[in-house]
Residue frames as qw, qx, qy, qz and C-alpha x, y, z in Angstrom:
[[0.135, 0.115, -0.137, -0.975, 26.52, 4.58, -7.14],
 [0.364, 0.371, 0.725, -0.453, 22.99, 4.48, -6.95],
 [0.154, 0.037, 0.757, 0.634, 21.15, 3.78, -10.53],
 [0.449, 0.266, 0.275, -0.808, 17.69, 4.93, -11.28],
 [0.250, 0.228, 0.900, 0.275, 15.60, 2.32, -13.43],
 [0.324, 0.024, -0.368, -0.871, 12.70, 3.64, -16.05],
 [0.566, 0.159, 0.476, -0.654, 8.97, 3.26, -15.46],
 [0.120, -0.094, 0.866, 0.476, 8.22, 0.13, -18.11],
 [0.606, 0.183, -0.284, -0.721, 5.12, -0.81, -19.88],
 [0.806, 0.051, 0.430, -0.403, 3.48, -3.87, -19.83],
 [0.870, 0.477, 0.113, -0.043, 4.47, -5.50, -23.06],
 [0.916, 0.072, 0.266, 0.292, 7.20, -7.44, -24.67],
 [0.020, 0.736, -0.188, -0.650, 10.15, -4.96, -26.25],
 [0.288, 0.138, 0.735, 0.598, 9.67, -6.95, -29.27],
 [0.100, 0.755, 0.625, 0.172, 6.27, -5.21, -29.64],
 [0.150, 0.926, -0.057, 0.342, 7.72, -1.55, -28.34],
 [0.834, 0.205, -0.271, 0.435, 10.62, -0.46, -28.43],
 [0.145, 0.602, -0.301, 0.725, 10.61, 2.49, -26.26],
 [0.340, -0.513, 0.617, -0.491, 9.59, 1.56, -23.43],
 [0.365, 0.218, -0.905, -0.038, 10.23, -1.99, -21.72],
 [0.785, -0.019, -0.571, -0.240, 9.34, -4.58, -19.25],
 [0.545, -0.524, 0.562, -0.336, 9.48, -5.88, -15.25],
 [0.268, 0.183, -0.945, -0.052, 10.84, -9.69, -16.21],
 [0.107, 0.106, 0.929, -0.338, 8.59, -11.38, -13.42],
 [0.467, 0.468, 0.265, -0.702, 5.19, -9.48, -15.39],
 [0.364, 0.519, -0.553, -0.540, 6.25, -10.22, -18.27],
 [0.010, 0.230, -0.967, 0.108, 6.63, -13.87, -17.46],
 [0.171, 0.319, 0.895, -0.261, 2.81, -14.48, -16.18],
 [0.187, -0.431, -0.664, -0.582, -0.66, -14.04, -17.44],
 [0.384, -0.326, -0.785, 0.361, -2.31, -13.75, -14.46],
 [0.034, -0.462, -0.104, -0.880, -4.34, -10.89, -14.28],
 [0.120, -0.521, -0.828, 0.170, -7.08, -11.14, -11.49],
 [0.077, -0.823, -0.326, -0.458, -9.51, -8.46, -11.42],
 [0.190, 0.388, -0.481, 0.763, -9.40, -5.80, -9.02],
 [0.095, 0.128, 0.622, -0.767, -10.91, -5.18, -5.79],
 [0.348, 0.466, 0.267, -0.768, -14.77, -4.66, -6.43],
 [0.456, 0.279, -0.592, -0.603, -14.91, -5.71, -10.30],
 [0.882, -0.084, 0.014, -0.464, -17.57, -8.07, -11.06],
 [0.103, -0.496, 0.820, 0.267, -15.84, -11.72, -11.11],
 [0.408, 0.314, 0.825, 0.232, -18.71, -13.83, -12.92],
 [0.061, 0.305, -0.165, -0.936, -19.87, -12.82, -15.93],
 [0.781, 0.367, 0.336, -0.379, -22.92, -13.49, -18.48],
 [0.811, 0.220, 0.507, 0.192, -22.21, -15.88, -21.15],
 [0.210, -0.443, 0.470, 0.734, -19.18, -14.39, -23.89],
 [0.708, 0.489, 0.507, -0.054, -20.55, -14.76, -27.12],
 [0.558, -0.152, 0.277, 0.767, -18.48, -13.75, -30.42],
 [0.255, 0.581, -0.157, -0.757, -19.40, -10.07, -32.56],
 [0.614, 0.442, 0.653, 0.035, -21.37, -11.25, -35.24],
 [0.188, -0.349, 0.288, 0.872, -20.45, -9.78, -38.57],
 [0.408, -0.026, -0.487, -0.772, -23.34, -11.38, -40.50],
 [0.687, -0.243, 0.416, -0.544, -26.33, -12.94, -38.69],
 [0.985, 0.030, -0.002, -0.171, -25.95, -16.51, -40.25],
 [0.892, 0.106, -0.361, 0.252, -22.44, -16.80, -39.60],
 [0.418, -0.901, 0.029, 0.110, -20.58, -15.11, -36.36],
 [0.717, 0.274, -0.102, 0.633, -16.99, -13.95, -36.70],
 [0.483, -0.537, -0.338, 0.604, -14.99, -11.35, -35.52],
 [0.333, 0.920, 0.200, 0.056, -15.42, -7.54, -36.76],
 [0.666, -0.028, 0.128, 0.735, -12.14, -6.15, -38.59],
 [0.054, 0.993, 0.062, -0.080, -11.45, -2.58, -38.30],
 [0.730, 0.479, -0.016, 0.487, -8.58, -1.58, -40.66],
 [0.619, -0.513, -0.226, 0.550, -5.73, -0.18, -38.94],
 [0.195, 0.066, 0.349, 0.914, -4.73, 1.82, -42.43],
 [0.186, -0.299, -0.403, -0.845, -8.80, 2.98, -42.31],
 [0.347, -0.104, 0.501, -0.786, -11.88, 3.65, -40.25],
 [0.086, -0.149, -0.985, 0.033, -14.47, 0.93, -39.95],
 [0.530, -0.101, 0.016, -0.842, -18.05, 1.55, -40.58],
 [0.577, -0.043, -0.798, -0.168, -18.86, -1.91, -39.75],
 [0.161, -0.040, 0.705, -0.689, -20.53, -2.80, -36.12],
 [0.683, -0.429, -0.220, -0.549, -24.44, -4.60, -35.73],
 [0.844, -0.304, -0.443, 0.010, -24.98, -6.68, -32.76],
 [0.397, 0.167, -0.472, 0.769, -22.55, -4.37, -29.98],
 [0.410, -0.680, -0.601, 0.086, -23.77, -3.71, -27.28],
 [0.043, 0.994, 0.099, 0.031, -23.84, -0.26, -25.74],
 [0.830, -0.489, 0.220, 0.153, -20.29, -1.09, -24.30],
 [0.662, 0.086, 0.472, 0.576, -18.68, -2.29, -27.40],
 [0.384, 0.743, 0.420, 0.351, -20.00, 0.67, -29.14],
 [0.192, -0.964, 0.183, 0.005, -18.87, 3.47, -27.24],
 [0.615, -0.490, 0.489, 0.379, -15.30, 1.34, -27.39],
 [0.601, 0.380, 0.542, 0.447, -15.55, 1.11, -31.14],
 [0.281, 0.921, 0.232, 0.138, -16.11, 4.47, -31.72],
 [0.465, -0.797, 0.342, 0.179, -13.18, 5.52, -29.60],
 [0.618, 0.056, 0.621, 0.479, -10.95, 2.78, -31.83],
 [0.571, 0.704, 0.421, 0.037, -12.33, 4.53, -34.57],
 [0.185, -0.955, -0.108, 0.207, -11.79, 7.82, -33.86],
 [0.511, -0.639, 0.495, 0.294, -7.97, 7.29, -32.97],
 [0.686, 0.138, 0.619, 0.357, -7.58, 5.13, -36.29],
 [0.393, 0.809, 0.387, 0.202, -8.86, 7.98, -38.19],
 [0.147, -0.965, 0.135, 0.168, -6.87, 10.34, -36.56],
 [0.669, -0.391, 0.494, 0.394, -3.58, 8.19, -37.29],
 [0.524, 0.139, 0.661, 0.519, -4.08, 7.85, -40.95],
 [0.271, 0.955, 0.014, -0.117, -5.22, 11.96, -41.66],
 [0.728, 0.170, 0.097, 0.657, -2.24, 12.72, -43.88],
 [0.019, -0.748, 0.215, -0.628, -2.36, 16.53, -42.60],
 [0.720, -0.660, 0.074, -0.201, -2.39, 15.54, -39.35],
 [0.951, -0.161, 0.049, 0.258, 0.34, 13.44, -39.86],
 [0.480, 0.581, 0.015, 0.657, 2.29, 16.59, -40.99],
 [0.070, -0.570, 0.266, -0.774, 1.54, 18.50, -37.95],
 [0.272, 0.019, -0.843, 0.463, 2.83, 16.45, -34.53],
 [0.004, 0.084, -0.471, 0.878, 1.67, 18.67, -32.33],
 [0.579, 0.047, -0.188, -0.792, -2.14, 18.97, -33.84],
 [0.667, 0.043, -0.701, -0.247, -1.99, 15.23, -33.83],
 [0.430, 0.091, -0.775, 0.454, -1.23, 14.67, -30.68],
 [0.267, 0.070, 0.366, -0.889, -3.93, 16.96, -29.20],
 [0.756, -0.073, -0.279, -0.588, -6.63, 15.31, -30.95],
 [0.665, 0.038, -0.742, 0.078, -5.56, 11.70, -29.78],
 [0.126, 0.051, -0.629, 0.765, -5.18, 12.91, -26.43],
 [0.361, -0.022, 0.344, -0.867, -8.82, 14.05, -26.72],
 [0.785, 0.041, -0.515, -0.342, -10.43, 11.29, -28.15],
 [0.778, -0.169, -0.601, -0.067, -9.13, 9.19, -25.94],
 [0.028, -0.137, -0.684, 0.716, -9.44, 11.02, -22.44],
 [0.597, -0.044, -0.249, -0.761, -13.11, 10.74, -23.57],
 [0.846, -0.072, -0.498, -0.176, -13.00, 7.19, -23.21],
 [0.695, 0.077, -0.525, 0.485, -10.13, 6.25, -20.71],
 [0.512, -0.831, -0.097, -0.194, -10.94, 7.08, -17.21],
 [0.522, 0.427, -0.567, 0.472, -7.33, 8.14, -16.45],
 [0.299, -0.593, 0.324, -0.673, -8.52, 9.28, -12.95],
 [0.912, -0.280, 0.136, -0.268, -9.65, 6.24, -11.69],
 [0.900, 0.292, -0.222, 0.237, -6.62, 4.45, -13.03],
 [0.062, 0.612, -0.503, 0.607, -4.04, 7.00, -11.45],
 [0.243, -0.522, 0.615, -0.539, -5.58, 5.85, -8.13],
 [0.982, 0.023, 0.115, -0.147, -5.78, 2.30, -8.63],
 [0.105, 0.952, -0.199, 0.205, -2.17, 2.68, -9.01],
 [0.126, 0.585, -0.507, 0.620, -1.23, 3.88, -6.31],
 [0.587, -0.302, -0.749, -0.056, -3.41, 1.97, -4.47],
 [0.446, -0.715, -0.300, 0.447, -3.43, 2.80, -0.35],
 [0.483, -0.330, -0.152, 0.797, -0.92, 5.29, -0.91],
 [0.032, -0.650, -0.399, -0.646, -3.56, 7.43, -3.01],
 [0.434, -0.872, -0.208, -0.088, -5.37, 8.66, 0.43],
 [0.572, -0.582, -0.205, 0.540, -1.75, 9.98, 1.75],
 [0.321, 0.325, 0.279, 0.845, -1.20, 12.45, -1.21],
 [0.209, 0.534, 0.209, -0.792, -2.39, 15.93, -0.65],
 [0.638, 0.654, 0.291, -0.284, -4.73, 17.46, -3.46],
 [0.175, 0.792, -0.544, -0.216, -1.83, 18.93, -5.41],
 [0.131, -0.328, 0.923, 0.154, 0.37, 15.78, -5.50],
 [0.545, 0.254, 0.790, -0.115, -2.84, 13.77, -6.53],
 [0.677, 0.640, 0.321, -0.171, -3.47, 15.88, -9.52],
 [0.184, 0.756, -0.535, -0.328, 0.02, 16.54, -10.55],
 [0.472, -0.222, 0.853, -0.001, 0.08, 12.13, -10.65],
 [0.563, 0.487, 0.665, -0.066, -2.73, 11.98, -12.65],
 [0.256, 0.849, -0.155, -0.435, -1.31, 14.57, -15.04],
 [0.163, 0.488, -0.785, -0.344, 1.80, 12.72, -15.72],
 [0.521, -0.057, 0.852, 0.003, 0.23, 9.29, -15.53],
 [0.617, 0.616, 0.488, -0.048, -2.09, 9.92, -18.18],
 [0.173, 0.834, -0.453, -0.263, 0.81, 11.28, -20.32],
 [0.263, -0.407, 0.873, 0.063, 2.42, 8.34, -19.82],
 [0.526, 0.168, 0.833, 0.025, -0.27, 5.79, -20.55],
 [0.565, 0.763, 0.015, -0.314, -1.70, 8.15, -23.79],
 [0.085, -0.748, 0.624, 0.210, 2.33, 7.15, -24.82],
 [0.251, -0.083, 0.964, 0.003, 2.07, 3.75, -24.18],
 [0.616, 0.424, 0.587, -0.311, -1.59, 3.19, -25.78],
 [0.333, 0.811, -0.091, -0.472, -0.58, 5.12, -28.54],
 [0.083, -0.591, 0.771, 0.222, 2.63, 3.74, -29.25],
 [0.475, 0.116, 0.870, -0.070, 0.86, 0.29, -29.68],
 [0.563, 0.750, 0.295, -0.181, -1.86, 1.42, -32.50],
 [0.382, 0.793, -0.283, -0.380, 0.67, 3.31, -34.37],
 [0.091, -0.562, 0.792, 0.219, 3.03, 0.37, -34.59],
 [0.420, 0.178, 0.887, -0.077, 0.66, -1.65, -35.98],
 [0.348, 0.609, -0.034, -0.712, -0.37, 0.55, -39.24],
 [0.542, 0.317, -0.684, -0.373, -1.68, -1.40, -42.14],
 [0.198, -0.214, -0.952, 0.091, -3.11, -4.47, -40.00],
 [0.371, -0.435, -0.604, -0.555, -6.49, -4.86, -38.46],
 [0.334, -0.237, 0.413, -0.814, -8.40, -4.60, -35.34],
 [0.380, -0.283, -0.800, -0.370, -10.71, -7.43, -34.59],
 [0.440, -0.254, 0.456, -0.731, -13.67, -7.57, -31.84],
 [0.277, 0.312, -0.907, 0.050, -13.73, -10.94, -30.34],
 [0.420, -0.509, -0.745, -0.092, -15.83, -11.19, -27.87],
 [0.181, -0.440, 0.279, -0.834, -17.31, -9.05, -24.82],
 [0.486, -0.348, -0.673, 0.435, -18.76, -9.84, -21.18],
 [0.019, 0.386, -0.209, 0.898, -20.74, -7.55, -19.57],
 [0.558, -0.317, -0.700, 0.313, -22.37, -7.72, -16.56],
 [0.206, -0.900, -0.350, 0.156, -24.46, -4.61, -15.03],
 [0.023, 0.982, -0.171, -0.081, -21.95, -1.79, -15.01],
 [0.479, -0.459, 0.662, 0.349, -19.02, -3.64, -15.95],
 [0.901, 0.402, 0.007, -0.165, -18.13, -4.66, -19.07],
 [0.701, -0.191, 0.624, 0.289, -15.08, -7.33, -20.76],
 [0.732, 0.655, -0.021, -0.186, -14.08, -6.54, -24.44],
 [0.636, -0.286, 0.571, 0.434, -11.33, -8.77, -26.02],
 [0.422, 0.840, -0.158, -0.303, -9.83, -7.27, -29.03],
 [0.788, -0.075, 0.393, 0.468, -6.37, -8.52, -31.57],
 [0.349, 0.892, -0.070, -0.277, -4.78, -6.44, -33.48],
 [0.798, 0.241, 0.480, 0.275, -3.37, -8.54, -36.57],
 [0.162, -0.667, 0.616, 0.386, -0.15, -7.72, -38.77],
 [0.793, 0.405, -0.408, -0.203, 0.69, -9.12, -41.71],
 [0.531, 0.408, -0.672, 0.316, 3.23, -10.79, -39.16],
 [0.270, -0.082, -0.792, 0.541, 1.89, -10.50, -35.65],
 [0.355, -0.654, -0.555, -0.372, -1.12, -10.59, -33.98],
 [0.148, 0.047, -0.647, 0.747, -1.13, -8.80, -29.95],
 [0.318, -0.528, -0.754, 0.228, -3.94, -9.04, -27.33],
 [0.039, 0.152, -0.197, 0.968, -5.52, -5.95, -26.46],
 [0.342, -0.419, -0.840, -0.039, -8.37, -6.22, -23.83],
 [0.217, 0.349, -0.256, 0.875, -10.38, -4.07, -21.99],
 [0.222, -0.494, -0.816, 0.200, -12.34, -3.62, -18.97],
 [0.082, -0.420, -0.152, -0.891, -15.20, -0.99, -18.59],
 [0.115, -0.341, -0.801, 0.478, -17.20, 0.39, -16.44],
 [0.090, -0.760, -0.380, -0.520, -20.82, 2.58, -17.43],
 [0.161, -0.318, -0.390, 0.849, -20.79, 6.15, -15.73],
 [0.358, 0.476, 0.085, -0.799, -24.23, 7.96, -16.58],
 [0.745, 0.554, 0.091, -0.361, -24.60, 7.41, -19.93],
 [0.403, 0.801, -0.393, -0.206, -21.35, 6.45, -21.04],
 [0.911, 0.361, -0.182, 0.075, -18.62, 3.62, -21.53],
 [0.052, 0.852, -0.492, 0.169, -15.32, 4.67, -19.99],
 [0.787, 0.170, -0.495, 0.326, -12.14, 2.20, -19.89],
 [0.534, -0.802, 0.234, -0.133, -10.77, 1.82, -16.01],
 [0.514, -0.456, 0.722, 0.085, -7.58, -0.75, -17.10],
 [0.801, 0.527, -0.168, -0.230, -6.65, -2.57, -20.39],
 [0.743, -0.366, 0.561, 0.003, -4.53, -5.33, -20.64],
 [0.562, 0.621, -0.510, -0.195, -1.81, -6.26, -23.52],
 [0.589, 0.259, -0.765, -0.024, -0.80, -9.59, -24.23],
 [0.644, -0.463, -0.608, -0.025, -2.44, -10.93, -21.03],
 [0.413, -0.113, -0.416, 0.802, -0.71, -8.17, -18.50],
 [0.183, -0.895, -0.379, 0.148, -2.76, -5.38, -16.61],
 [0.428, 0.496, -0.054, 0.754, -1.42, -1.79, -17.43],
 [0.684, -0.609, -0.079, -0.394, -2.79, -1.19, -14.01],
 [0.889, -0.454, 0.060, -0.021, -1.42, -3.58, -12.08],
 [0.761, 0.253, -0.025, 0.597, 2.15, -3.33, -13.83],
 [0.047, 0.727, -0.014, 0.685, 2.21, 0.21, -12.97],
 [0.653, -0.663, 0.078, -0.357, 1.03, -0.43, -9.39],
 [0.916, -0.286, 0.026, 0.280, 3.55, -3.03, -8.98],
 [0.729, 0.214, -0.081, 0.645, 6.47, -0.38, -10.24],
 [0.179, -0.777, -0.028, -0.603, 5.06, 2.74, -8.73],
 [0.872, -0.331, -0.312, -0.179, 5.75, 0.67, -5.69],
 [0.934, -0.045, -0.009, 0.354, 8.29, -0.09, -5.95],
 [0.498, 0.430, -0.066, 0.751, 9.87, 3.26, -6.38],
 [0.482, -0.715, -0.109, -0.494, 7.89, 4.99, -3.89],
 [0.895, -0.427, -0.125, 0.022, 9.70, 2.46, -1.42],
 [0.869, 0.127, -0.025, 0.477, 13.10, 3.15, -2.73],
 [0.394, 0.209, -0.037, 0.894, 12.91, 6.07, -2.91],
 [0.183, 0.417, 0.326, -0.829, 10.01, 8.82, -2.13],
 [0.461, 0.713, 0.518, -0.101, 6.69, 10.05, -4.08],
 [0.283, 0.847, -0.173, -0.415, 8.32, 13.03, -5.02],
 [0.264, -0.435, 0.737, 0.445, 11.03, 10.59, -6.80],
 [0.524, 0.378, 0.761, 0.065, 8.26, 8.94, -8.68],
 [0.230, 0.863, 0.300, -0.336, 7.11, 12.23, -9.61],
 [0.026, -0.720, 0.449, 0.528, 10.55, 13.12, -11.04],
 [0.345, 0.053, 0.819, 0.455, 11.02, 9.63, -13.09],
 [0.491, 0.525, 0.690, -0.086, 7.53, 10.46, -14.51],
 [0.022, 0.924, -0.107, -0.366, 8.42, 14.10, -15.60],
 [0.289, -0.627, 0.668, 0.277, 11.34, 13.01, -17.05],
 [0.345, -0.114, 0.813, 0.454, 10.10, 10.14, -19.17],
 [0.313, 0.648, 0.690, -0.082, 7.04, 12.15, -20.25],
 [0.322, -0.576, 0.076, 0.748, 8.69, 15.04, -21.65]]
């Protein structure tokens, strides 16, 4: 009897518990950039909380951070976004009404998070055989899916901190390495931008050294082969509900 397997996440199921893990991703760091992304950068340097001693800037997971000199345009538009979300987590009306919550998070952070470009970084080649339709119902559920999976991470991590570590940026690209710190555990949360116009937008973040990109592409794949697009389409439905 043929068995259907669930679209995982990137990260460890000690860190979340709803959704899991490919073993052989899990297993490697190894991220390489994609296609096109710069692959030297200009000299890292750490966020400077006070000017005579650098360190990393904590933003309270339980509160919103008015801290930030010395970011660049990059880090700032990513900090505000961090904010944002943080603030939104720890409104205690909000936290009474799901639904309300969940729409604000959702907009805050399809402000920042170019889901579109992700969706078809994906899917990689098989992006150009989708008709329109099947390209924006993908990008509907994917970015359901990863708002889930970004989410899920911040909230489980209420009452620790947020640090900014260091950034890399390089003409329209930019590198920001973040940690978000637990009284008990610390996880990796990195991200890679790119400037459109005037703005900041995230194309691919990376937990505990693993592309949420490139995991995705490597299980979208993988079902697509087994089975069909439209089967992807159903698992996604199904675990985005």
């Amino acid at each position: 009897m043929k068995t259907h397997q669930k679209i995982y996440l990137g990260v460890t199921g000690a860190i979340l518990t709803t959704l899991l893990i490919v073993p052989s991703l899990a297993a490697s760091n190894h991220t390489p950039a994609p296609a096109g992304d710069p692959v030297k950068v200009e000299k890292p340097a750490p966020v400077a909380v006070k000017v005579e001693k650098p360190a990393p800037v904590p933003v309270k997971v339980a509160s919103v951070s008015t801290t930030g000199f010395g970011f660049s345009a990059a880090a700032n538009d990513l900090k505000m976004t961090v904010d944002q979300v943080l603030e939104i987590v720890t409104d205690d009306n909000l936290r009474k009404d799901d639904r309300s919550r969940k729409m604000a998070l959702r907009k805050v952070i399809g402000q920042r998070f170019d889901f579109s470009k992700m969706a078809r970084h994906t899917l990689e080649n098989d992006w150009n055989n989708r008709s329109s339709q099947e390209k924006q119902q993908f990008i509907r559920l994917f970015k359901k899916l990863l708002e889930k999976s970004y989410l899920h991470i911040i909230e489980n991590f209420q009452g620790g901190k947020v640090h900014f570590l260091s950034e890399r940026v390089k003409g329209n690209y930019a590198f920001i390495k973040t940690n978000i710190i637990s009284e008990n555990r610390t996880i990796a949360v990195h991200y890679k931008l790119k400037r459109e116009g005037k703005q900041w937008r995230v194309y691919d973040f990376l937990v505990q050294g693993v592309s949420m990109v490139r995991n995705y592409r490597f299980q979208f794949t993988k079902v697509i082969r087994q089975e069909s697009f439209k089967g992807l389409l159903k698992r996604l439905e199904e675990q985005t509900a």
